[in-house]
C-alpha positions in Angstrom: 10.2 -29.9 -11.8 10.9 -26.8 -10.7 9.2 -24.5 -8.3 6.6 -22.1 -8.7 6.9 -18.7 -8.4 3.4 -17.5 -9.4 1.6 -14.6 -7.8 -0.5 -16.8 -5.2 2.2 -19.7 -3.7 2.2 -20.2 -0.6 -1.2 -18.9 -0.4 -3.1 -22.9 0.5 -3.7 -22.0 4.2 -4.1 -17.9 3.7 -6.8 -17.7 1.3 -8.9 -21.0 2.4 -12.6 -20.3 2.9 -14.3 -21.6 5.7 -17.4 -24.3 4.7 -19.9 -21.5 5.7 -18.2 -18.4 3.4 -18.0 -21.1 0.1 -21.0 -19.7 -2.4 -21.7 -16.7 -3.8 -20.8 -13.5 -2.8 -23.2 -10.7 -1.0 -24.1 -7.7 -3.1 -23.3 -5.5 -0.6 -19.6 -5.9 -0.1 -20.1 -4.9 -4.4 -21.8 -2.2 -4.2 -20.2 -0.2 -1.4 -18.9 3.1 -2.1 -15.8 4.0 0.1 -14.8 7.5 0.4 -11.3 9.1 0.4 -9.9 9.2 4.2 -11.8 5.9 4.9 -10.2 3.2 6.7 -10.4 -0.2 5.3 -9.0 -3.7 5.9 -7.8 -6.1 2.8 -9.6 -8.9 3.1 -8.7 -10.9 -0.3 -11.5 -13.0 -1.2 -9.9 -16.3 -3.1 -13.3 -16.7 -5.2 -12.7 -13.7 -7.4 -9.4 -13.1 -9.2 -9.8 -9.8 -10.7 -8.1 -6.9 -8.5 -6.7 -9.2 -6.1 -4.1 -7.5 -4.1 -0.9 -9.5 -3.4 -0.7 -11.7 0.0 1.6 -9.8 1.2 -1.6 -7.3 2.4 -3.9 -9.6 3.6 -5.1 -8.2 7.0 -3.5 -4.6 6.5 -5.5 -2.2 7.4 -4.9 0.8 4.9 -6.8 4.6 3.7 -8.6 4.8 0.9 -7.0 7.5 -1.7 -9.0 7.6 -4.3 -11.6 5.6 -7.2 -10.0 4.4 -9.9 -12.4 2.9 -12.1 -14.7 0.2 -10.3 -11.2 -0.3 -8.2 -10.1 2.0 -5.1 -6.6 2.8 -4.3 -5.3 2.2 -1.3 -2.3 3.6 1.0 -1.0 0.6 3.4 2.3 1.0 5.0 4.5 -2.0 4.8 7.8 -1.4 7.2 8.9 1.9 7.0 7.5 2.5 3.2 4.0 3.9 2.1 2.7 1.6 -0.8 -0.4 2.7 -3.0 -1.9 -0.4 -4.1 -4.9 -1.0 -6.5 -8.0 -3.4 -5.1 -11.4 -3.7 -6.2 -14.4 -3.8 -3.4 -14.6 -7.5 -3.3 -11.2 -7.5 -1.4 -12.2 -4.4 1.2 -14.0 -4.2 4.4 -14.5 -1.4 6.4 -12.0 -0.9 9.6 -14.0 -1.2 12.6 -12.2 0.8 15.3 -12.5 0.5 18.9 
């Protein structure tokens, strides 16, 4: 059998819950409305599939552009490129800096 090449191998250990995050998840992390110029970090959340960003920005810490639908877009640099990426507010928390 051949390997897979799906959008979420080699995701086991990266997208694992810990016991006390398992259930449902907090309206407020929903219903938050992020304004263009805020910073946010991509924190995919496993238990919902729909605007999941790929692994590859889990962590990043990015701007928000603009609303695109009930999704955001989102500027994260990744080497030396600027990628715009689409996520929905289940995958976002705001960037605490200091």
């Amino acid at each position: 059998m051949t390997k897979s090449k799906g959008f979420r191998k080699k995701t086991r250990a990266l997208l694992k819950k810990k016991p006390r995050e398992h259930g449902k998840l907090g309206l407020s992390r929903l219903l938050h409305e992020y304004k263009p110029g805020d910073k946010v970090v991509i924190k995919i959340d496993p238990s919902v599939q729909k605007g999941m960003p790929h692994h590859r920005y889990h962590g990043r810490v990015g701007v928000i552009i603009s609303k695109r639908g009930r999704a955001y877009e989102v500027s994260v640099t990744q080497g030396n490129a600027v990628k715009e990426i689409i996520v929905r507010p289940e995958h976002l928390r705001i960037h605490a800096e200091g």
